[in-house]
VOZA-775183 format. One record per residue (C-alpha): chain; residue number from 0; x, y, z. Coordinates in nm, 2 decimals, always signed. Each point is the difference from the previous one (the first is absolute). Layout:
BEGIN
<atom chaine="A" num="NUM" x="X" y="Y" z="Z"/>
...
//
This chain:
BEGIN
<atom chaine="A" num="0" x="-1.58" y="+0.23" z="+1.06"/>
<atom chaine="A" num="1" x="-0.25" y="-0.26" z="-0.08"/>
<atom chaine="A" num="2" x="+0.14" y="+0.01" z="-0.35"/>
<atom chaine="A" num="3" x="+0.35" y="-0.03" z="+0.10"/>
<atom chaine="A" num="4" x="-0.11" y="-0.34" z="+0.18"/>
<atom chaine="A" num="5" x="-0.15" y="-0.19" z="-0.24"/>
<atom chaine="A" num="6" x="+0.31" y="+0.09" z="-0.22"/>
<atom chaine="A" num="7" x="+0.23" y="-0.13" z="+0.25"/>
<atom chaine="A" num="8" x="-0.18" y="-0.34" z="+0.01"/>
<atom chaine="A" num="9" x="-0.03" y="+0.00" z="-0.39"/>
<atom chaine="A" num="10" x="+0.33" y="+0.01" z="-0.08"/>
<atom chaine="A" num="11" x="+0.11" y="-0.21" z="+0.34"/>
<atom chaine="A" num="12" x="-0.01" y="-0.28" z="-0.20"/>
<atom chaine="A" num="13" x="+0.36" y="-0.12" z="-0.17"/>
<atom chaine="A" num="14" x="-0.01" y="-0.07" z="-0.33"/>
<atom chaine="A" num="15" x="+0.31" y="-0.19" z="-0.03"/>
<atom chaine="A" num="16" x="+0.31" y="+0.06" z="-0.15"/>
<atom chaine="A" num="17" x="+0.00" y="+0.33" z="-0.24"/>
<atom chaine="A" num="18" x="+0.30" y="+0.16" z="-0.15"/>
<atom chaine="A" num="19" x="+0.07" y="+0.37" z="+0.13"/>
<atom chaine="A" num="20" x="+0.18" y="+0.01" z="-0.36"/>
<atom chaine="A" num="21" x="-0.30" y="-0.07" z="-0.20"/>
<atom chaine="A" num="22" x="-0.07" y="+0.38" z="-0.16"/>
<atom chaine="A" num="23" x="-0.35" y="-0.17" z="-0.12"/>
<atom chaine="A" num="24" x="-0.10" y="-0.16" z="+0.33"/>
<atom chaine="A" num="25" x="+0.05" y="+0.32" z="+0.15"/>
<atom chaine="A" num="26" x="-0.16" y="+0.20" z="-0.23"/>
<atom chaine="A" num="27" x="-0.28" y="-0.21" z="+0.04"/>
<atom chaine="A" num="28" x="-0.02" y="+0.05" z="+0.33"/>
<atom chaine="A" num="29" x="+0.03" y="+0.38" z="+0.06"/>
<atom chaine="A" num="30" x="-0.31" y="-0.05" z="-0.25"/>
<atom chaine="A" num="31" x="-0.17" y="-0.17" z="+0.22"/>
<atom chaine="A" num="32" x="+0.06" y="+0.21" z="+0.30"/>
<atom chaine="A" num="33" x="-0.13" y="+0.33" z="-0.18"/>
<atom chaine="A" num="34" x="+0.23" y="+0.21" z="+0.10"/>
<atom chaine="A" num="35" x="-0.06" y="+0.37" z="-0.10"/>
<atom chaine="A" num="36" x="+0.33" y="+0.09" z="-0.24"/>
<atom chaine="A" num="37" x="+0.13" y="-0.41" z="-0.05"/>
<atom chaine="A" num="38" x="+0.23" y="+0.19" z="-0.19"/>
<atom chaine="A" num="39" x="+0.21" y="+0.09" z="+0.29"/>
<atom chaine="A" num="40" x="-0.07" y="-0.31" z="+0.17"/>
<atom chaine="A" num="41" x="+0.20" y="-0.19" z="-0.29"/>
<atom chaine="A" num="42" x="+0.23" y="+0.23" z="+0.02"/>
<atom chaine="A" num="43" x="+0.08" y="+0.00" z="+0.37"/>
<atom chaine="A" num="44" x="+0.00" y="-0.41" z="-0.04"/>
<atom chaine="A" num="45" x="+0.31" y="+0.12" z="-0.30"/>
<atom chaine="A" num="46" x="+0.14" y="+0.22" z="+0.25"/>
<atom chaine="A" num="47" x="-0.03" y="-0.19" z="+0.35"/>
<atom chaine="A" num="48" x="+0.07" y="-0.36" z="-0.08"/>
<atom chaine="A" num="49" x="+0.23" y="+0.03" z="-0.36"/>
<atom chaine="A" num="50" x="-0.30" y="-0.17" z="-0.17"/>
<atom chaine="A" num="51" x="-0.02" y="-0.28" z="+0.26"/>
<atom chaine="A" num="52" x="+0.39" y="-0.09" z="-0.01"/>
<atom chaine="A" num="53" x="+0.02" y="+0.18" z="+0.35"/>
<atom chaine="A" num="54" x="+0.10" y="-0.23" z="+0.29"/>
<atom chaine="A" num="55" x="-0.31" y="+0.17" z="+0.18"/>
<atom chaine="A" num="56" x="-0.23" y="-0.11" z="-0.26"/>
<atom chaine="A" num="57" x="+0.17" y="-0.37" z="-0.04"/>
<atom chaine="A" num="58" x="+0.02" y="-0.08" z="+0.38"/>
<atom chaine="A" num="59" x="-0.29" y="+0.25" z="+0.11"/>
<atom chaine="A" num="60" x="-0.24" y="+0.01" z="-0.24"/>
<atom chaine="A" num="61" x="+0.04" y="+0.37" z="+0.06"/>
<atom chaine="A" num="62" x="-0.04" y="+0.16" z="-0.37"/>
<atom chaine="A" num="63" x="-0.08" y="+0.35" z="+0.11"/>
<atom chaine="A" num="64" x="+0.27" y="+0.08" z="+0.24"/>
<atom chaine="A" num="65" x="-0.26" y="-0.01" z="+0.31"/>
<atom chaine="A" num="66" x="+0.15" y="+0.06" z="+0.34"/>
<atom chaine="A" num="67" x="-0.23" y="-0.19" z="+0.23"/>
<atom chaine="A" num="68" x="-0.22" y="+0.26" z="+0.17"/>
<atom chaine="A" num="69" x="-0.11" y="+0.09" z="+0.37"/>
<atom chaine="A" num="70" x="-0.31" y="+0.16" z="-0.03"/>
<atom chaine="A" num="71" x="-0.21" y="-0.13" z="-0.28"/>
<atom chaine="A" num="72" x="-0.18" y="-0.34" z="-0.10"/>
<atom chaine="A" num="73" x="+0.30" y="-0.18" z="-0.21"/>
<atom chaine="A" num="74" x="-0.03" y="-0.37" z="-0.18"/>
<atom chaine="A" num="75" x="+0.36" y="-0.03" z="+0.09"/>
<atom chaine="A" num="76" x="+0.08" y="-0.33" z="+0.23"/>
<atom chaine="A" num="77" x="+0.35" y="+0.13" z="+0.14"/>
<atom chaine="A" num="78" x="+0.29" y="+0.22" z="-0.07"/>
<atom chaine="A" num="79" x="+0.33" y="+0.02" z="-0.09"/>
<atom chaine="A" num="80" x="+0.31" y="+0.08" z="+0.22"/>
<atom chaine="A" num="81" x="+0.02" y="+0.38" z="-0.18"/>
<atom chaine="A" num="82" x="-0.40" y="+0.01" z="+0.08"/>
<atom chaine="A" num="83" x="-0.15" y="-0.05" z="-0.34"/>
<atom chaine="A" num="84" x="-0.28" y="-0.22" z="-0.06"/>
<atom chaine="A" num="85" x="-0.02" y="-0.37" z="-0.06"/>
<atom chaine="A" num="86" x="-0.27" y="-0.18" z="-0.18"/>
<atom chaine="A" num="87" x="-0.09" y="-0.34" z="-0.07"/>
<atom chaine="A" num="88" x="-0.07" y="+0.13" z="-0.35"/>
<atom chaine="A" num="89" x="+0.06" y="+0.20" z="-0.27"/>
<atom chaine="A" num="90" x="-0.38" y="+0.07" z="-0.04"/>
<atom chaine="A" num="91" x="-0.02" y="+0.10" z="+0.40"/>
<atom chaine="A" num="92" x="+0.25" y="+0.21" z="-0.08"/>
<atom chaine="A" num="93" x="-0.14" y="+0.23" z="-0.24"/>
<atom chaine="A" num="94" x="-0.36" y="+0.01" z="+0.16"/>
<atom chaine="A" num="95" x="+0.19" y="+0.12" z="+0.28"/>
<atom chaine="A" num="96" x="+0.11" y="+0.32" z="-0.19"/>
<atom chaine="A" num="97" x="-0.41" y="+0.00" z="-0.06"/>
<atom chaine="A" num="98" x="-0.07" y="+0.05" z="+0.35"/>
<atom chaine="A" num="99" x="+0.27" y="+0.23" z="+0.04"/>
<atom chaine="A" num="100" x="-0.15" y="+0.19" z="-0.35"/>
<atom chaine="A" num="101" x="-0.33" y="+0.00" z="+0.21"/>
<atom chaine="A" num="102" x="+0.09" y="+0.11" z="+0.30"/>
<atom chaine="A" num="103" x="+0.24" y="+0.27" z="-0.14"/>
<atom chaine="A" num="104" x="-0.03" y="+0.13" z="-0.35"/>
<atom chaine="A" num="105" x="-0.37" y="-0.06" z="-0.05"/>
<atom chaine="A" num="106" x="-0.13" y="+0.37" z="-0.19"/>
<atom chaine="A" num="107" x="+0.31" y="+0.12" z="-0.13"/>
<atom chaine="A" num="108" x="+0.10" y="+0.11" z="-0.32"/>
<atom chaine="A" num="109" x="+0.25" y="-0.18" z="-0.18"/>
<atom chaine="A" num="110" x="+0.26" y="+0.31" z="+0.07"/>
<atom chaine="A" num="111" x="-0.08" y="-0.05" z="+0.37"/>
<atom chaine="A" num="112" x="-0.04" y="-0.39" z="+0.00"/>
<atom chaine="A" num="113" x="+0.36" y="+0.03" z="-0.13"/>
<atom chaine="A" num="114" x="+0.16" y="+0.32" z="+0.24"/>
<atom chaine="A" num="115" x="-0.14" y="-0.22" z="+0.31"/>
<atom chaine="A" num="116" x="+0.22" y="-0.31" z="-0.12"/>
<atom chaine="A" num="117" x="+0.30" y="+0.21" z="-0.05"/>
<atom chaine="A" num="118" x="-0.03" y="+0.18" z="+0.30"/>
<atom chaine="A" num="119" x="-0.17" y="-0.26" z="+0.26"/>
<atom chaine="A" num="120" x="+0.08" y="-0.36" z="-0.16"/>
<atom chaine="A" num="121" x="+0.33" y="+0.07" z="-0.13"/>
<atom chaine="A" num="122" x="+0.29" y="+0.11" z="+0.18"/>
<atom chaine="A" num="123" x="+0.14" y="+0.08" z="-0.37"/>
<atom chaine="A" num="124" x="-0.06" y="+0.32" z="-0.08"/>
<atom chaine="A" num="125" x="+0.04" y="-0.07" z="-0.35"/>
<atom chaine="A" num="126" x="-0.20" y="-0.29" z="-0.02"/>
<atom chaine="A" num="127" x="-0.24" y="+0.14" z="-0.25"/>
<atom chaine="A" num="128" x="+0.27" y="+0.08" z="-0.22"/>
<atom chaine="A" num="129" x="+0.03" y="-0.36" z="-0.08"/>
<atom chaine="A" num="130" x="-0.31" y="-0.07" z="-0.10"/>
<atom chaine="A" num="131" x="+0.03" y="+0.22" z="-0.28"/>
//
């Protein structure tokens, strides 16, 4: 948990105006985050937000499809009227999927790291077949 805090007040900080449809911004930061298959994170950003063009990611800085959660730490500052989370940026935004990666996919295989976000993160159940 002690972890999980000191990300929240790293990435508390705004840093300005970024472009959920910058591909190399994004990449960078999914980098920078560590995430264990980035892969999938890149392509979940494709999926969820249309590459940034999403009204989500424009007006939410949501590029990951979060729905604002109950339970867990979340660097979200609001939500949206169908419950998904809003962020004052794009960065925010994608660490949040890091706590969420933290708190729920840390040790799984890539085969499992996938099945949980088809069958938990996803109401589609053929999500994964689009990131093929």
């Amino acid at each position: 948990m002690k972890h999980i805090l000191i990300l929240i007040l790293m990435v508390g900080v705004a840093f300005g105006s970024e472009r959920p449809d910058n591909q190399k911004y994004i990449r960078s930061i999914i980098k920078e985050c560590k995430f264990m298959y980035p892969d999938i994170v890149f392509k979940m950003y494709v999926q969820e937000s249309g590459a940034g063009t999403s009204n989500l990611a424009r007006t939410h800085n949501n590029v990951l499809g979060m729905k604002f959660p109950s339970k867990r730490p979340t660097l979200a500052d609001g939500k949206t009227n169908s419950g998904f989370a809003n962020y004052k940026t794009v960065r925010q935004s994608i660490w949040d999927f890091k706590l969420y990666e933290m708190m729920y996919l840390t040790g799984k295989s890539k085969s499992e790291y996938m099945r949980y976000l088809k069958d938990v993160y996803s109401r589609d159940k053929t999500y994964l077949d689009k990131f093929l």
